[in-house]
C-alpha positions as a printed Julia matrix, in Angstrom:
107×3 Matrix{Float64}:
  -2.66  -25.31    4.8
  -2.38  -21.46    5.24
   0.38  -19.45    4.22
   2.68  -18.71    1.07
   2.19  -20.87   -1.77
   5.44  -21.3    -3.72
   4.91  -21.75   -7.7
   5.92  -25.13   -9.36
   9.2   -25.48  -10.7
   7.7   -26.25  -14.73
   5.88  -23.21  -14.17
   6.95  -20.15  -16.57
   7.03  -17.11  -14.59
   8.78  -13.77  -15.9
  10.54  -10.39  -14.02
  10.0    -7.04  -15.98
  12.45   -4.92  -15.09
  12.56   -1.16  -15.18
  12.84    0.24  -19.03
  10.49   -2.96  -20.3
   6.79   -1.51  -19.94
   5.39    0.31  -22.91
   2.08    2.12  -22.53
  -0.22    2.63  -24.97
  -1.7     5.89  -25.26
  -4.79    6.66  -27.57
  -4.18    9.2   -30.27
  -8.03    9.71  -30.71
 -10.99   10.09  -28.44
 -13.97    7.61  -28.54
 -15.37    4.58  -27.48
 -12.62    1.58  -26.91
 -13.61   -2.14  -27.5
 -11.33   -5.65  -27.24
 -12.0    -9.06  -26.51
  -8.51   -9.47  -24.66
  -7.72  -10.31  -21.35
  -4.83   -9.17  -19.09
  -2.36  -12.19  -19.33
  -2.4   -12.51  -23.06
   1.21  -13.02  -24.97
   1.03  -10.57  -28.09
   3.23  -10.98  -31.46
   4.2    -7.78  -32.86
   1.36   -6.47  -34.57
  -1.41   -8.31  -33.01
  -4.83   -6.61  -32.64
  -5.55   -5.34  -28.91
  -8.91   -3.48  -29.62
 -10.29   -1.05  -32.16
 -11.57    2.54  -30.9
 -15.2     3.69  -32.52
 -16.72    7.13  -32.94
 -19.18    7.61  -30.32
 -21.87    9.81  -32.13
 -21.56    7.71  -35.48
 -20.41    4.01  -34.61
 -17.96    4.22  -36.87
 -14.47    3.02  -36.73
 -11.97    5.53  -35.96
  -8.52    3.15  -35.14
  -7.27   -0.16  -34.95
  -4.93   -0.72  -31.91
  -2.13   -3.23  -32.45
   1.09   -4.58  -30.76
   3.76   -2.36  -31.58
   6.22   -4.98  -29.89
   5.99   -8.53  -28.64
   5.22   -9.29  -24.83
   2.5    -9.68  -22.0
  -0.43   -7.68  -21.91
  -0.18   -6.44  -18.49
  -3.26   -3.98  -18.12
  -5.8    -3.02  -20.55
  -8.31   -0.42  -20.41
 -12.06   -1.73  -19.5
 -13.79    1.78  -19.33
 -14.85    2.05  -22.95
 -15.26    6.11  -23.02
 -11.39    7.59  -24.41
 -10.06   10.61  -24.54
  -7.02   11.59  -26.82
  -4.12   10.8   -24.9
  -5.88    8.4   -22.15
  -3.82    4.63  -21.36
  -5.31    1.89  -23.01
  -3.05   -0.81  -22.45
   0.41   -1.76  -21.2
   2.86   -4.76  -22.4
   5.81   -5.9   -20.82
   8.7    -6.56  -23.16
  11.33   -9.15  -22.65
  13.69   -6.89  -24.04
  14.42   -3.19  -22.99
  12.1    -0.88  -24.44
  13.15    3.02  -25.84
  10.75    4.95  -24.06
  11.21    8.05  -26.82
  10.0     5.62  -29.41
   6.82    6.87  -31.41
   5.16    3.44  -30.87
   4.2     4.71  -27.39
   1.03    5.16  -29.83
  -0.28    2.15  -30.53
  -3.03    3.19  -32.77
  -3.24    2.95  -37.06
  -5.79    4.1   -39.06
């Protein structure tokens, strides 16, 4: 059978509106790793990846979940610049885009 394949009715699918995506932005330049993949539900807090020093190996960041929600793109390119996208989560509740956890990065 050809054509458009309607999901089952048990199956949990979600609408993001506008004002619910939050990207994350690095705050230091390096070499990104995570063991995530696109479609993961995050908890506040929950690690996404951890950013390394490329000439030393060492650890430069930790990047966690600054709210709960889908992980709806994630960066796979592991060279960073300060201020490149490294992931994006969709919130079930409206998000305050002038919020400082636009930077999802601790040290």
């Amino acid at each position: 059978m050809t054509g458009l394949h309607l999901a089952p009715e048990d199956q949990d699918s979600h609408y993001f509106p506008l004002g619910h995506t939050l990207p994350l932005l690095s705050d230091h330049a390096g070499l990104f790793v995570s063991d995530l993949e696109v479609g993961a539900w995050l908890q506040a807090g929950d690690l996404i990846g951890q950013v390394y020093d490329a000439f030393l190996g060492s650890r430069r960041a930790e990047v966690r979940a600054p709210v709960a929600g889908l992980l709806s793109g994630l960066r796979h390119q592991p060279l960073l610049y300060e201020g490149d996208l490294i992931a994006r989560l969709q919130s079930r509740t409206p998000l305050d885009s002038a919020s400082p956890a636009l930077h999802g990065e601790e040290q």
